[in-house]
Backbone as ProteinMPNN parsed JSONL, in Angstrom:
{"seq_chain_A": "XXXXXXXXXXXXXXXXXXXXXXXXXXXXXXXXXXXXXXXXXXXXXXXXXXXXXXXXXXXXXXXXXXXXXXXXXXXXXXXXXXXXXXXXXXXXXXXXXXXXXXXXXXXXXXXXXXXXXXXXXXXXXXXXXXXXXXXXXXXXXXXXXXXXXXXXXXXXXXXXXXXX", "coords_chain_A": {"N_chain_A": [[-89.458, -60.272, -216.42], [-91.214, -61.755, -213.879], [-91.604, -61.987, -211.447], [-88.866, -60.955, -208.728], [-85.679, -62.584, -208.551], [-84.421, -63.135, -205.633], [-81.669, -63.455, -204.585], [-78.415, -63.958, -203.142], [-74.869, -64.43, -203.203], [-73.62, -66.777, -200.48], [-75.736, -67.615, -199.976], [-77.583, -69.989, -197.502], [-79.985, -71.853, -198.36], [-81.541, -72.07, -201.334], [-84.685, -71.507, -202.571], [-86.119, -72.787, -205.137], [-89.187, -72.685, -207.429], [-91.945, -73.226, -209.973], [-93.57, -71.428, -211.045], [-94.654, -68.233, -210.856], [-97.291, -67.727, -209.186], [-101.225, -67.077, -210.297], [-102.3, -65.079, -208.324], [-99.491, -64.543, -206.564], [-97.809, -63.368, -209.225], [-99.667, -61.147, -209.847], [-99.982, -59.714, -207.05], [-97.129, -59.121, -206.883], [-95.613, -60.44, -205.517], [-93.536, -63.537, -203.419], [-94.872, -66.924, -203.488], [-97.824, -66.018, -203.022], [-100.575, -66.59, -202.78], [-104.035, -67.639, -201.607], [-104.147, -69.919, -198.9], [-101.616, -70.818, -199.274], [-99.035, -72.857, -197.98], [-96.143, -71.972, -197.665], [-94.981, -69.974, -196.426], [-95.757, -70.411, -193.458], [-94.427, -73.015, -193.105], [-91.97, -72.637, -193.629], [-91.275, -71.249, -190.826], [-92.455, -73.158, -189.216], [-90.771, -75.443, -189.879], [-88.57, -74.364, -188.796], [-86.993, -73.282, -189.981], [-87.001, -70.426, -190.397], [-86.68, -68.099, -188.046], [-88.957, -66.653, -187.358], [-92.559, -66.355, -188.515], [-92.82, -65.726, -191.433], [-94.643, -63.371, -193.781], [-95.932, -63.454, -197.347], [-95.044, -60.502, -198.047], [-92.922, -60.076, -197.129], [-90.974, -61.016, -198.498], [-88.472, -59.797, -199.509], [-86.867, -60.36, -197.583], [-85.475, -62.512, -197.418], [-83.318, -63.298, -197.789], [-81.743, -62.432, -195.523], [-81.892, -64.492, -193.793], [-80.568, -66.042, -194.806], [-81.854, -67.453, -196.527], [-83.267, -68.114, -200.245], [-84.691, -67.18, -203.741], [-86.049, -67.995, -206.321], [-87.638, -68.916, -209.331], [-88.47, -71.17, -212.266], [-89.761, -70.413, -214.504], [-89.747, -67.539, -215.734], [-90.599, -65.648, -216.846], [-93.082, -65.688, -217.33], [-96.851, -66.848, -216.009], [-98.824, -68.125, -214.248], [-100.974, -70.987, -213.159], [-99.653, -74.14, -212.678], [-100.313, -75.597, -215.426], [-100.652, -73.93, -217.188], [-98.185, -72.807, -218.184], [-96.365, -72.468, -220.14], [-94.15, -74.289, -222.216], [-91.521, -73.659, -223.306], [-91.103, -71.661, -221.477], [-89.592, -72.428, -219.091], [-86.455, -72.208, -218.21], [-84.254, -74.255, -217.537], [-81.719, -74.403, -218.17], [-80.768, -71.843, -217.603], [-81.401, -71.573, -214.634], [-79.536, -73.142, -213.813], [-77.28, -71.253, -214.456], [-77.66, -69.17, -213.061], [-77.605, -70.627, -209.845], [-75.203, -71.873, -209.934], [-73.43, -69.369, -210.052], [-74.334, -68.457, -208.201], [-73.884, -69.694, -206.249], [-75.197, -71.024, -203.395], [-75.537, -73.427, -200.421], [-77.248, -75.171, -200.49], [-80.075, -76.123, -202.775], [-83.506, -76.125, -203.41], [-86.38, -77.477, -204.74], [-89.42, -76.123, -204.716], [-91.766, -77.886, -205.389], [-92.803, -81.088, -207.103], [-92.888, -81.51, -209.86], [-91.292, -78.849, -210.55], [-88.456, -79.841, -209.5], [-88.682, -82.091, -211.383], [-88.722, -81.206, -214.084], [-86.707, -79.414, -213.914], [-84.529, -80.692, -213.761], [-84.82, -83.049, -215.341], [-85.737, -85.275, -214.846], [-88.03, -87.535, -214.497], [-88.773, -89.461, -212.639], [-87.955, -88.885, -210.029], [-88.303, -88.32, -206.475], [-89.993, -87.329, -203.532], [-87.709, -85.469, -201.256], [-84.259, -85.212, -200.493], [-81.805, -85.209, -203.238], [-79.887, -87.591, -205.674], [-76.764, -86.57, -206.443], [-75.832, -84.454, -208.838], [-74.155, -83.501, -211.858], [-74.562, -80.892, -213.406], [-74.128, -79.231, -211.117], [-71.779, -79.284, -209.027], [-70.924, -80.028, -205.804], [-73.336, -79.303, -204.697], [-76.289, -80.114, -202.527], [-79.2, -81.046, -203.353], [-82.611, -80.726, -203.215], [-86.207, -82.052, -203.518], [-88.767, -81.016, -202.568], [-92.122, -81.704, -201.829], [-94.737, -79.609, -203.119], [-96.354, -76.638, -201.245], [-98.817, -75.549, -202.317], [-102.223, -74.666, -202.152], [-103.726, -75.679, -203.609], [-102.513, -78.522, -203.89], [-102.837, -79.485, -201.325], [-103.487, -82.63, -200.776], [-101.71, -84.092, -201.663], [-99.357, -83.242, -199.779], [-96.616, -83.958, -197.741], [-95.235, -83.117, -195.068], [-92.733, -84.63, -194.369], [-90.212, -84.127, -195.681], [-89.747, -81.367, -195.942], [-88.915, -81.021, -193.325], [-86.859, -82.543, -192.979], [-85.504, -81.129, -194.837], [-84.957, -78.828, -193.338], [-83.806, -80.127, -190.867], [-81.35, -80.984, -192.214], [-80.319, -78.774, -192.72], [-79.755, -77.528, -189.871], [-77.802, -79.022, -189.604]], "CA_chain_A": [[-89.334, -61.045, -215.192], [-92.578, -62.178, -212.982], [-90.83, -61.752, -209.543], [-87.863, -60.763, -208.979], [-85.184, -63.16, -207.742], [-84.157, -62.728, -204.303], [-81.08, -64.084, -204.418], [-77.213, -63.386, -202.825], [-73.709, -65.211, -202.224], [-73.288, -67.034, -199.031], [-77.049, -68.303, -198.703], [-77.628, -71.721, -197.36], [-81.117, -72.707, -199.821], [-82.539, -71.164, -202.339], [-85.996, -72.285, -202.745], [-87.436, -72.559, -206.608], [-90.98, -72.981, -207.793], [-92.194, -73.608, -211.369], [-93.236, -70.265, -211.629], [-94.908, -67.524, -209.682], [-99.044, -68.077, -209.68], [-101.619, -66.173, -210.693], [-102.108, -64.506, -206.775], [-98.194, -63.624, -206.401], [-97.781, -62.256, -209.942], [-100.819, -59.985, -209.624], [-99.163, -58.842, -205.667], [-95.49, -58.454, -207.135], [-94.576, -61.482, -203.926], [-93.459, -65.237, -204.344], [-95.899, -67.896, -202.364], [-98.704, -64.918, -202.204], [-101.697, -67.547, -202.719], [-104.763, -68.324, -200.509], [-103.817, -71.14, -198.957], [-100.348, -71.853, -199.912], [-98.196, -72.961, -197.065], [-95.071, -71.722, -198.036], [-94.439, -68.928, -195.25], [-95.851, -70.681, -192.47], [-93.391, -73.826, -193.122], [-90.231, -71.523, -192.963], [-91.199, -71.358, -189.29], [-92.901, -74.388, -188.457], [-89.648, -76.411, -189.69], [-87.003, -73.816, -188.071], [-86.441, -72.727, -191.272], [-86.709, -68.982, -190.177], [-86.993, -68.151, -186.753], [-90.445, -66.405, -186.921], [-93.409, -66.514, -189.331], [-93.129, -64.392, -192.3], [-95.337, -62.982, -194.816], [-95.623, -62.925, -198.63], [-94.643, -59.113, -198.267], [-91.22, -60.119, -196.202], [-90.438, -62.303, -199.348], [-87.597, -59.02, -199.776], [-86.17, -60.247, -196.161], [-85.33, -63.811, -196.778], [-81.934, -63.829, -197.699], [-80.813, -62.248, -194.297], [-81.819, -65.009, -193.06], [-79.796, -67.197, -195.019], [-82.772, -68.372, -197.957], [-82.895, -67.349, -201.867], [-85.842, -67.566, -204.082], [-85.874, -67.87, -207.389], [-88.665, -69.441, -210.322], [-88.035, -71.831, -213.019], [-89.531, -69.84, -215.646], [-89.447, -66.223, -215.291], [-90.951, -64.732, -218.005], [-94.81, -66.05, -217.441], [-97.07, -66.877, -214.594], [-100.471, -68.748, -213.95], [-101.241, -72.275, -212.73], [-98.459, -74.917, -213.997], [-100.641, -76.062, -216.122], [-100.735, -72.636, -218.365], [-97.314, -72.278, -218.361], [-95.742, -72.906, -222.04], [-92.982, -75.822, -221.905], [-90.51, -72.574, -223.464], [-91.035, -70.447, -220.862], [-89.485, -73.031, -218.164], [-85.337, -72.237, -217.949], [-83.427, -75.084, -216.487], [-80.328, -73.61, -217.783], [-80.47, -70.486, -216.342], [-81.553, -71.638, -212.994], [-78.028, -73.819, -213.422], [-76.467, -70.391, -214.165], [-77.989, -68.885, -211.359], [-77.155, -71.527, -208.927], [-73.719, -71.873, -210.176], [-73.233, -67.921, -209.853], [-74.377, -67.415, -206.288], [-73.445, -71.018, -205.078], [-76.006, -71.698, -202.162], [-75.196, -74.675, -199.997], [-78.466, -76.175, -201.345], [-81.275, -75.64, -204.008], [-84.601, -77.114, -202.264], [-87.698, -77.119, -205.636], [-90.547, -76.62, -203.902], [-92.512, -78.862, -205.995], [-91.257, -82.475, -207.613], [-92.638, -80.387, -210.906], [-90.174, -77.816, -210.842], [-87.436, -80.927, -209.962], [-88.549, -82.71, -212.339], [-88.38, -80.484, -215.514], [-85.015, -78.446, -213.865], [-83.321, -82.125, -213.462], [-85.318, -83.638, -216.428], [-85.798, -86.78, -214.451], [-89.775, -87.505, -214.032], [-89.124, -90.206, -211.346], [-87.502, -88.491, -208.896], [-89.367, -88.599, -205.036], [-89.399, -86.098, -202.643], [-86.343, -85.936, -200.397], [-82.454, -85.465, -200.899], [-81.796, -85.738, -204.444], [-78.568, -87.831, -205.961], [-75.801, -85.354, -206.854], [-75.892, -83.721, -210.175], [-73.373, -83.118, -212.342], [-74.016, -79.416, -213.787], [-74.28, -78.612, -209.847], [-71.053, -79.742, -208.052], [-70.916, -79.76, -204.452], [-74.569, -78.619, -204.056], [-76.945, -80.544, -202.175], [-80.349, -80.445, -204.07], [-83.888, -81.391, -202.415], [-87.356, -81.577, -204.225], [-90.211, -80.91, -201.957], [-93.676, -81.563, -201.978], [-95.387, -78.483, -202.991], [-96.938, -75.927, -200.271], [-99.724, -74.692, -202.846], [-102.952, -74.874, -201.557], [-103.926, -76.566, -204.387], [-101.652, -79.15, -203.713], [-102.774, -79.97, -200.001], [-103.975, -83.44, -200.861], [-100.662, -84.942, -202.169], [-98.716, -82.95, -199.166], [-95.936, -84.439, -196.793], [-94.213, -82.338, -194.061], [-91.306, -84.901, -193.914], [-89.077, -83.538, -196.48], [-89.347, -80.036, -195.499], [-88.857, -81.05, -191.822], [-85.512, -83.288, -192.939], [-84.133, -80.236, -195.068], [-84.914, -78.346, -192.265], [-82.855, -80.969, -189.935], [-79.79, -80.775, -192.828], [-79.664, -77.192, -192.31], [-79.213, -77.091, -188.62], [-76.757, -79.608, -189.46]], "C_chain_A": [[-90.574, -60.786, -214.333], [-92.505, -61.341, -211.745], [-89.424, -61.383, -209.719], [-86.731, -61.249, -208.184], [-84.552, -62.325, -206.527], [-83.007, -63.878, -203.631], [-79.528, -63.068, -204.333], [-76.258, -64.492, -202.415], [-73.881, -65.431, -201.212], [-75.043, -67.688, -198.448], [-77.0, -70.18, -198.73], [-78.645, -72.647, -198.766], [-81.661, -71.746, -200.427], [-83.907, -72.42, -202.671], [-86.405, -72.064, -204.343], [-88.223, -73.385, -206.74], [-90.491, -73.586, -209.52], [-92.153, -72.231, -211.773], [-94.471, -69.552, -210.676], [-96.658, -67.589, -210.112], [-99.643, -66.568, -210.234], [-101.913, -64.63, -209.359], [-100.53, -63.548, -207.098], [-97.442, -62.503, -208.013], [-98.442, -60.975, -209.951], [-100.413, -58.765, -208.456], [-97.643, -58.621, -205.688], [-94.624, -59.62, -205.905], [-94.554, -63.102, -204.454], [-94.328, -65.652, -202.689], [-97.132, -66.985, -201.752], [-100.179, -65.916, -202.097], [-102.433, -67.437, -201.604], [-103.992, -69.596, -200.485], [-102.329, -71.773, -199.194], [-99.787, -71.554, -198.202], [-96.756, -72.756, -196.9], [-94.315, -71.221, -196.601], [-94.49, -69.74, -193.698], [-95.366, -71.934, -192.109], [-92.543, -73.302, -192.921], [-90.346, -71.711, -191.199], [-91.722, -72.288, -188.448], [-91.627, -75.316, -188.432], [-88.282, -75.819, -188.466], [-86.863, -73.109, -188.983], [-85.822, -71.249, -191.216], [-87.243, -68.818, -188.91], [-88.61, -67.158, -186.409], [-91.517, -66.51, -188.308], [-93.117, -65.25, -189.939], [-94.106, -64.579, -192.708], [-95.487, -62.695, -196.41], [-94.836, -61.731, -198.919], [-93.219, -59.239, -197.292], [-90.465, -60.897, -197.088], [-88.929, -61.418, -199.694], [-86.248, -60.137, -198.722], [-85.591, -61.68, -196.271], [-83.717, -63.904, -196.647], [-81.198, -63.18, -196.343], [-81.301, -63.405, -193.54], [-81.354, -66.412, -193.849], [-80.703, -68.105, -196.236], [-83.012, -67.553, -198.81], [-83.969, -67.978, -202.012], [-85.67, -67.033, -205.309], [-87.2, -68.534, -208.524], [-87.92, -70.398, -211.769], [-88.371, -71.299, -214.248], [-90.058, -68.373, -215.267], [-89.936, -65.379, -216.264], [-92.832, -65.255, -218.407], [-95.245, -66.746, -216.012], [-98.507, -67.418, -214.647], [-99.857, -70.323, -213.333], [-99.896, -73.686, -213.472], [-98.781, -75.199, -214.701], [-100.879, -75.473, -217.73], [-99.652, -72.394, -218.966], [-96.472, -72.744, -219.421], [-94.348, -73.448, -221.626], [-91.349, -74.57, -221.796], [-90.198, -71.642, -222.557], [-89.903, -71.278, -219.017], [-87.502, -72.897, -218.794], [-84.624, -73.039, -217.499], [-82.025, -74.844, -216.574], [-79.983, -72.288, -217.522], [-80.535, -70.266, -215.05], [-79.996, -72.271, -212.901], [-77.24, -72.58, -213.234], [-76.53, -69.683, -213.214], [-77.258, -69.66, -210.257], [-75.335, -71.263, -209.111], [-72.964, -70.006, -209.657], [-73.121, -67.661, -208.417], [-74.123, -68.545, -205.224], [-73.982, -71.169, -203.596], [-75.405, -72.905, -201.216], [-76.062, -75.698, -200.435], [-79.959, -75.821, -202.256], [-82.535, -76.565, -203.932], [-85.74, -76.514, -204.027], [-88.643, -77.434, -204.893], [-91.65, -77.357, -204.615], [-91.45, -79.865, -206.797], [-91.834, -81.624, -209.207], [-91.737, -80.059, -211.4], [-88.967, -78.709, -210.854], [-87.435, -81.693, -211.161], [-88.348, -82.13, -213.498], [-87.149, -79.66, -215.403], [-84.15, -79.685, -213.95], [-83.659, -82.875, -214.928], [-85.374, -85.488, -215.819], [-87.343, -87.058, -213.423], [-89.956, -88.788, -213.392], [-88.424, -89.835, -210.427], [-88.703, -88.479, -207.636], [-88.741, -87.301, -204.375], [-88.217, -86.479, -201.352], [-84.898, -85.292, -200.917], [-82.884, -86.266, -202.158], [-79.987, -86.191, -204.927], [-77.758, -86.013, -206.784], [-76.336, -85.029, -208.201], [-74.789, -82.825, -210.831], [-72.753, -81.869, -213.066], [-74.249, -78.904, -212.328], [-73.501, -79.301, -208.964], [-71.153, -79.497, -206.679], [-72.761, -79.385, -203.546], [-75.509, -79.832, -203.581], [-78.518, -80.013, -202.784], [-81.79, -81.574, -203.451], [-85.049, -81.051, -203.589], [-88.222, -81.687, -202.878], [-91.288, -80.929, -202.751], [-94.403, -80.224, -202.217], [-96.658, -77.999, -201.84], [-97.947, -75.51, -201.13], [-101.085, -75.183, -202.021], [-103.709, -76.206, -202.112], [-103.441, -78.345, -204.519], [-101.756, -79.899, -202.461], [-103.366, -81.555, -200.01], [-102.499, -84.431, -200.967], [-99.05, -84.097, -200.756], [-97.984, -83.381, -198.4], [-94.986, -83.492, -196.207], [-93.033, -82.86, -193.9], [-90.237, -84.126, -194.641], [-89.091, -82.329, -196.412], [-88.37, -80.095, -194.347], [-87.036, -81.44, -191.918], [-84.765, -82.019, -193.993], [-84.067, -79.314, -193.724], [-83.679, -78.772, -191.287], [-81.459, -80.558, -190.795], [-79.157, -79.658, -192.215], [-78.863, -76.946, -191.293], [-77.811, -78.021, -188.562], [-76.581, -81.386, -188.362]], "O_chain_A": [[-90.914, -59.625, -214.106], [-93.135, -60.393, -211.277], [-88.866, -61.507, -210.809], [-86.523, -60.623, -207.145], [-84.27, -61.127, -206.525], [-83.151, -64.719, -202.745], [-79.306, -62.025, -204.947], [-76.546, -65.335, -201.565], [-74.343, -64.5, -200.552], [-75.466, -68.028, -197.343], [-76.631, -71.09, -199.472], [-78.353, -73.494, -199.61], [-82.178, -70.72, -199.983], [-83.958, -73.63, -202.891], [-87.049, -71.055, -204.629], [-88.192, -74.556, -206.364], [-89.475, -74.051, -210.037], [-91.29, -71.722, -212.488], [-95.133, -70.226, -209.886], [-97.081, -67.493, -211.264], [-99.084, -65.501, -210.488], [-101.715, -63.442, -209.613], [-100.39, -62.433, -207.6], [-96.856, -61.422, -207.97], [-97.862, -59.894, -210.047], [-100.431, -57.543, -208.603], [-97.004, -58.087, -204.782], [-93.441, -59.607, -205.564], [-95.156, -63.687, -205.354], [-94.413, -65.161, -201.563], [-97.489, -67.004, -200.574], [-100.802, -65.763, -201.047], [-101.845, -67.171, -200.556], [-103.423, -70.198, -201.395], [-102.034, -72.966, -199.269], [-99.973, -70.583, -197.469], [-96.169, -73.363, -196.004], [-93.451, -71.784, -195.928], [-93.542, -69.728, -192.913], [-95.641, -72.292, -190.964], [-92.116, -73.424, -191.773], [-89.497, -72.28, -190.513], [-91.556, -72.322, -187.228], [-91.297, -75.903, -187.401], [-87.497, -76.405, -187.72], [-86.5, -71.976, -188.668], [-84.748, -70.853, -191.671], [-88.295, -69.4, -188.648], [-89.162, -67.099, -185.311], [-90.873, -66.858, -189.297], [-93.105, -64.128, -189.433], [-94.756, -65.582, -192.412], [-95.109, -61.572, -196.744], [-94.032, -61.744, -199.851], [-92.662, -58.232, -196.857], [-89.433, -61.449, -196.706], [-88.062, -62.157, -200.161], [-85.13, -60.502, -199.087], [-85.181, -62.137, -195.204], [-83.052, -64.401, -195.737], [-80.018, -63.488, -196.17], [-81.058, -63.25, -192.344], [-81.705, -67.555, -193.558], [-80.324, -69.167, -196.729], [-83.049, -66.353, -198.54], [-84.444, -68.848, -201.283], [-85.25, -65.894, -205.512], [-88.122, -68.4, -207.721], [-86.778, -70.11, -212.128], [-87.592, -71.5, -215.18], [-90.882, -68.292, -214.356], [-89.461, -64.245, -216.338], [-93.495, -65.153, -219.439], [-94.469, -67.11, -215.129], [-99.281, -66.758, -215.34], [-98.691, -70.665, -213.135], [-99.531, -73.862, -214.634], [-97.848, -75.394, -215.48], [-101.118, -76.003, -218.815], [-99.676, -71.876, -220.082], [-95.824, -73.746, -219.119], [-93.624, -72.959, -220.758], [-90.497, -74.493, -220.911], [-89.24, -70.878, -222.674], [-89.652, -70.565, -218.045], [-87.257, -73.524, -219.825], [-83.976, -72.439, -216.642], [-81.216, -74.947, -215.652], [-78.866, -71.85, -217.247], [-80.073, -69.344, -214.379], [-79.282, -71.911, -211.965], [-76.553, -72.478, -212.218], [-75.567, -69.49, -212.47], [-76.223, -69.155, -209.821], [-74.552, -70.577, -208.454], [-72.004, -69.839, -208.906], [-72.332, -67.034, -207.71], [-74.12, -68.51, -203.993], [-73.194, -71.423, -202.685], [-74.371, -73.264, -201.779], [-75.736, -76.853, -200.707], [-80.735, -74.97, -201.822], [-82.495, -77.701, -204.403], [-85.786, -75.326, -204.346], [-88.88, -78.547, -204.422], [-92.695, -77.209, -203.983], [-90.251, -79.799, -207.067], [-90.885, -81.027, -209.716], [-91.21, -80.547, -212.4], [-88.276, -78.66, -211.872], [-86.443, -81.93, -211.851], [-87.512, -82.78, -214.125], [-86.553, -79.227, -216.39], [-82.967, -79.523, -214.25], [-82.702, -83.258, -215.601], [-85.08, -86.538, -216.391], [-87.61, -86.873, -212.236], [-91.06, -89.329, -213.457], [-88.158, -90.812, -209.728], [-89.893, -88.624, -207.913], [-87.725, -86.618, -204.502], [-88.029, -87.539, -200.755], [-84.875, -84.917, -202.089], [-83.641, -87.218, -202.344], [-79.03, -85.459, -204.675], [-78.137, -84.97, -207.317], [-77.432, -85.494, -208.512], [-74.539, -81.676, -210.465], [-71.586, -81.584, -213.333], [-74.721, -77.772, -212.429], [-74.078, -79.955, -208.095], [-71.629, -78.381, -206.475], [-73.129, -79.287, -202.375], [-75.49, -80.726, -204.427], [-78.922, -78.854, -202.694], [-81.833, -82.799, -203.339], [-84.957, -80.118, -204.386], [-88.132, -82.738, -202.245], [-91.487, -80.453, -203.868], [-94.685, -79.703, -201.138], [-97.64, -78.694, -201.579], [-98.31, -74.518, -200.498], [-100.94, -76.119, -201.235], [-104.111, -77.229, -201.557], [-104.043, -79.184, -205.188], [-101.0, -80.855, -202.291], [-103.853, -81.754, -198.896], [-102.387, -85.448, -200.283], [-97.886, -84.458, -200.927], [-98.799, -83.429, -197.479], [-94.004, -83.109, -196.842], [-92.133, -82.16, -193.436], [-89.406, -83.501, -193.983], [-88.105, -81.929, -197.031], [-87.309, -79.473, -194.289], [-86.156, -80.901, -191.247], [-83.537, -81.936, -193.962], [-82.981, -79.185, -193.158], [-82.77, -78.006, -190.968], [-80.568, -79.919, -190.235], [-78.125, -79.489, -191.565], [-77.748, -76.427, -191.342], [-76.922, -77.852, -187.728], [-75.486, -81.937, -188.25]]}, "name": "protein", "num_of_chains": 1, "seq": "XXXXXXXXXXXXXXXXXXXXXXXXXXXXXXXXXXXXXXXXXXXXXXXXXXXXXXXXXXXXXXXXXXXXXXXXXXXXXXXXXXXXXXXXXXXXXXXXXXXXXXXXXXXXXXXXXXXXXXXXXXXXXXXXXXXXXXXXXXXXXXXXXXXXXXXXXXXXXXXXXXXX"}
């Protein structure tokens, strides 16, 4: 295991990636990257009431968010990452296990190969049948790499779900 999920009963979202880069494997933290916007979304949307840090990635679930990876057993750029090494039914067992209120992929990526449906959009995603009751979002990825194809709405509107 890359990272090590950071996940507990009773949280509202669990956030998963594809898989943890070459940055946060190397520093043992998820979203450690130059550049990635991960942390400093949590508190720009509401998400978490102050700005964390890669190294507070321990702290999330007291505040109600889980973090988990889609494949867990390798780590570089998505583009390195071997098709085998990508879990979608273990993230179901996960999910199913610790039952979140919602399971936000921070990239359409990671939605798309955990859902297996390569037209999905970012936003609120239709229900899903191995995930009753759960509300499931794909986001736009925060990588840095990534800042070209970026939209703040769909953070901002899970954000809004949250507060309800």
């Amino acid at each position: 295991m890359i990272l090590p999920d950071r996940l507990r009963p009773g949280l509202d979202i669990v956030f998963c990636g594809t898989a943890a880069g070459p940055v946060s494997a190397k520093r043992g933290l998820y979203y450690a990257g130059p550049g990635n916007r991960f942390w400093p979304l949590l508190a720009e949307t509401g998400l978490t009431p102050r700005r964390l840090m890669p190294e507070d990635d321990h702290l999330l679930p007291d505040f109600g968010l889980g973090l988990t990876d889609l494949a867990k057993t390798a780590s570089g750029t998505d583009a390195k990452i071997p098709a085998q090494a990508y879990d979608p039914e273990g993230l179901m067992q996960k999910i199913n296990q610790y039952r979140p209120r919602a399971l936000a992929f921070t990239s359409l990526t990671a939605a798309r190969l955990a859902l297996g449906n390569a037209y999905l959009r970012p936003g609120l995603q239709p229900a899903d049948a191995r995930l009753p009751g759960l509300e499931i979002w794909a986001l736009p990825s925060p990588s840095g790499s990534a800042r070209g194809h970026f939209q703040l709405g769909p953070w901002q509107a899970l954000a809004d779900w949250r507060r309800g």
